[in-house]
N, C-alpha and C positions, 0 to 999 in steps of 0.2 A: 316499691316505694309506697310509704302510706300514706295517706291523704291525711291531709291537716287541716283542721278549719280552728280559726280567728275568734270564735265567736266567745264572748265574756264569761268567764266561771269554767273554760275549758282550756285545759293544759298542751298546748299546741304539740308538746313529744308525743301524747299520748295518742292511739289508732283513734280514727274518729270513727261512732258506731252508729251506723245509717238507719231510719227508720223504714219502713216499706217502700213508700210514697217516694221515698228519696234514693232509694236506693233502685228502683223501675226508671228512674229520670236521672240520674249519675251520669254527668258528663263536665269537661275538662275545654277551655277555650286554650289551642297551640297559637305557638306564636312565633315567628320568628323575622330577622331582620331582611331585607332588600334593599338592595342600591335602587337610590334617586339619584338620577345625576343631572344635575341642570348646566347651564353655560349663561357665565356673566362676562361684560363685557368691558376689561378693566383696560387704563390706558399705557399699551407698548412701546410709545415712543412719537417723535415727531418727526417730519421731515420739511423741508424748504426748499422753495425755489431760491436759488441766488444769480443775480446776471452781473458777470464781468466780463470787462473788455482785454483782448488778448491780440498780440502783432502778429504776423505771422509775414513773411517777403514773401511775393508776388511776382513773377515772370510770364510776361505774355511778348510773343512776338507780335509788329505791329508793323506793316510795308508803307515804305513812305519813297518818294519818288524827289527829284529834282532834274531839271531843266538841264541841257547842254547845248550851246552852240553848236550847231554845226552846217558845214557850207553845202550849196544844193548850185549845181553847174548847170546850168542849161544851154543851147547852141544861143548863138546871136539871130536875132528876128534877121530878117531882110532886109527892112528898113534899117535898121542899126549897120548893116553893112554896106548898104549904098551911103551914108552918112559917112562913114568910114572913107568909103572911097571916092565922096564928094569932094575931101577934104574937110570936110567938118570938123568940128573936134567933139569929142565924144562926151557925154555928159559925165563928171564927177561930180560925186555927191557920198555922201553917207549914210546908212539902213541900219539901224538900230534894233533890238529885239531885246524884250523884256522877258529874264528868263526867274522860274518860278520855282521852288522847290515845296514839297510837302514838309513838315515837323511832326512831326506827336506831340499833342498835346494834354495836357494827363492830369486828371484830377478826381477825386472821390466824391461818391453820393452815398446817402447814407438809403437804405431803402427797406421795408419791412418785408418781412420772407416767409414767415414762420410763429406760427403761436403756440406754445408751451403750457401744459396746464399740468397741476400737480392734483392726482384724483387717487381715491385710496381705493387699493384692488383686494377684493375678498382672496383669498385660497386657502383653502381646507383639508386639512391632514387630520388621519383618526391616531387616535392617541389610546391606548390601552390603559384601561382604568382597574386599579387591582385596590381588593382590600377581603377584612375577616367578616365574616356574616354569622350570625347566630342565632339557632332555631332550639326550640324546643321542643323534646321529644315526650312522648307520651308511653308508660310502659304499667302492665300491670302487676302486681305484687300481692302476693297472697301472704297474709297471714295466720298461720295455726291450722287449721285443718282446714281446705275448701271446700267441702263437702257440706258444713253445719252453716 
C-alpha cells in the first residue's frame, strides 16, 4: 500500500517520495473502533396501588347457653313434719325462677391490619451486547526495487 500525502501541487495516486529526515521518522496513527456501552434510564411502565372492597361469607361457631327449669326434691325439715302432723295445714305458695338464655350477637368493626406500600425493586439481568467493530491495519508495500 503506498502512502499518500494531501499536500497541494501533489497528485495523491502518485508514491509519495520521502526526504531523509522524513523518512528516519515515517510513522502511521492505527485506529480502530470499541464498544462504549453506557446504560440510560428510560421509563418501562407504571404501576398502582388500587384498594377495593370484596364480600366474602364468614362461618364461625359461637356456643350460647339457655336456662331450663328444672325440679330439685329435697326430704321435708322436721319442722315441716311436725306441722304436718300437728294438723297444721302446710304452706302453699308459689317460687318463681327467672330463666335466662345467651344469643349471639353479631356485628362488624372495621379495624386497620396491614400497610401496603408500592416501592420499585431493582433486578438486574446481563444482556449480550453484539455489534461490527473496525480497525485499521497497517502493512508495508514496497515499491520497485527495496534495496535503492
Amino acid at each position: 500500500m503506498a502512502r499518500q500525502n494531501g499536500t497541494p501541487g501533489h497528485d495523491p495516486r502518485e508514491p509519495h517520495r520521502a526526504d531523509a529526515a522524513e523518512r528516519e521518522n515515517a510513522s502511521v496513527v492505527r485506529h480502530e473502533e470499541r464498544l462504549v456501552i453506557n446504560r440510560e434510564r428510560v421509563d418501562a411502565g407504571r404501576a398502582r396501588l388500587r384498594k377495593y372492597v370484596v364480600e366474602e361469607p364468614v362461618r364461625q361457631e359461637v356456643t350460647v347457653a339457655a336456662e331450663e327449669p328444672d325440679m330439685v326434691r329435697t326430704p321435708v325439715t322436721a319442722e315441716e313434719r311436725q306441722a304436718f302432723l300437728d294438723g297444721r295445714e302446710l304452706a302453699v305458695g308459689e317460687d318463681e325462677v327467672i330463666l335466662y338464655r345467651t344469643e349471639p350477637v353479631v356485628q362488624t368493626v372495621r379495624v386497620p391490619y396491614q400497610r401496603v406500600r408500592l416501592v420499585a425493586k431493582r433486578v438486574e439481568h446481563t444482556e449480550v451486547v453484539e455489534d461490527t467493530l473496525r480497525k485499521e491495519r497497517v502493512d508495508v508495500e514496497t515499491l520497485g526495487d527495496p534495496r535503492a
